[in-house]
N, C-alpha and C positions, 0 to 999 in steps of 0.2 A: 504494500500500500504506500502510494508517496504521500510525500507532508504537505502539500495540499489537503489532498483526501481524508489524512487526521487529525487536521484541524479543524475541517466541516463538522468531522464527525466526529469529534470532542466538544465543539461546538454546542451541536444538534443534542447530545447527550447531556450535557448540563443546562440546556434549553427546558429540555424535558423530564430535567431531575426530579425527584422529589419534593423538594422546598419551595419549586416553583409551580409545580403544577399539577402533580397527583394529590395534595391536600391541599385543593380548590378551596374548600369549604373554610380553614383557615385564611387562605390568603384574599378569598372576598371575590375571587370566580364561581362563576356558574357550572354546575358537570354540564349540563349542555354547553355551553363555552367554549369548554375543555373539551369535547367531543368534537365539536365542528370546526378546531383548530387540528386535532387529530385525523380527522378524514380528507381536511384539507390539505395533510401535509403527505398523507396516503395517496390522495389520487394525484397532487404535485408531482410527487416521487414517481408513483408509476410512466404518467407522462413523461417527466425528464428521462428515464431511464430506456426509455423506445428510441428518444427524438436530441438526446443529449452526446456526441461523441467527444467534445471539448471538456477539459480540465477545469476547473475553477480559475486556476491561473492563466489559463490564455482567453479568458472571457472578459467581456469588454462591456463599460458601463450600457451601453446602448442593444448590445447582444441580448445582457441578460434582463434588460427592460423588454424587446423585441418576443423574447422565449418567453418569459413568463405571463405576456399578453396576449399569443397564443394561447396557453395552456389553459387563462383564462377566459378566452372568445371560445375555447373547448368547449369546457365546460358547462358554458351558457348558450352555444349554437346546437351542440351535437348530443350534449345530456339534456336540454332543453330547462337550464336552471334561469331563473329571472335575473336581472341586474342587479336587485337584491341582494340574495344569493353570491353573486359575481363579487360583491363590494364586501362582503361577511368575510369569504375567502381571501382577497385582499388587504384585510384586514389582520388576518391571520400572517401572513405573508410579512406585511408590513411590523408586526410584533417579532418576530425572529429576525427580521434584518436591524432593528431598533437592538434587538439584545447584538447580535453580530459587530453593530456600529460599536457599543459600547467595550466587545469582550475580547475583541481582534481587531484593532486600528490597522491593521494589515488590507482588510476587505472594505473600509469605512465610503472608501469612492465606490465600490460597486452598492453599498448599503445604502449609501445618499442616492444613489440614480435607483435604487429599486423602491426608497421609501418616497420619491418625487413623482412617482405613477401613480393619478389622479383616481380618485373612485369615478364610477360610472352615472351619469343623470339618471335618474327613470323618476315616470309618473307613478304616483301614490293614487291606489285603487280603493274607492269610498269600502267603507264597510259596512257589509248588505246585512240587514236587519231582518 
């Protein structure tokens, strides 16, 4: 494994340590929260690992802004999730590169160009009574 690869994934693992996120309930997370950052990070993963041949190090602010907009016009064109939805995931996204900025100033430029990907507009649908 190169030391790219076990960084991410040193990273990734104290991302999803214990203190931060399996004891939700202490730290003032929702288990659905924690669930829908979890499926989000599951069907990330599957995606990149189809569509991904490049390294972490030769990836390029703009690449992995490009890739990960994909992944999420996926998710919203071809699993038929709402913009909602798309922005939830995003959000999730945007929380693991926030921890990245802080934990590996090594990735902070690719962190900044991933955390500056805007949510999605969408109209809000009245609630039918």
């Amino acid at each position: 494994m190169n030391t790219q690869l076990k960084i991410v994934s040193a990273l990734s693992r104290r991302f999803w340590s214990r203190s931060s996120w399996i004891d939700s309930c202490a730290s003032g997370r929702s288990v659905h929260t924690v669930a829908s950052y979890r499926d989000t990070f599951r069907l990330l993963l599957q995606l990149r690992s189809s569509a991904c041949t490049n390294h972490l190090q030769r990836c390029r602010c703009p690449i992995w802004m490009r890739r990960l907009s994909v992944c999420l016009d996926h998710l919203e064109q071809d699993r038929d999730n709402s913009a909602c939805s798309r922005n939830v995931r995003l959000a999730a996204i945007h929380s693991f590169f926030r921890y990245v900025a802080l934990h590996a100033p090594e990735y902070s430029a690719v962190a900044q160009c991933v955390l500056a990907m805007p949510s999605k507009r969408y109209v809000r649908r009245p609630i039918a009574t």
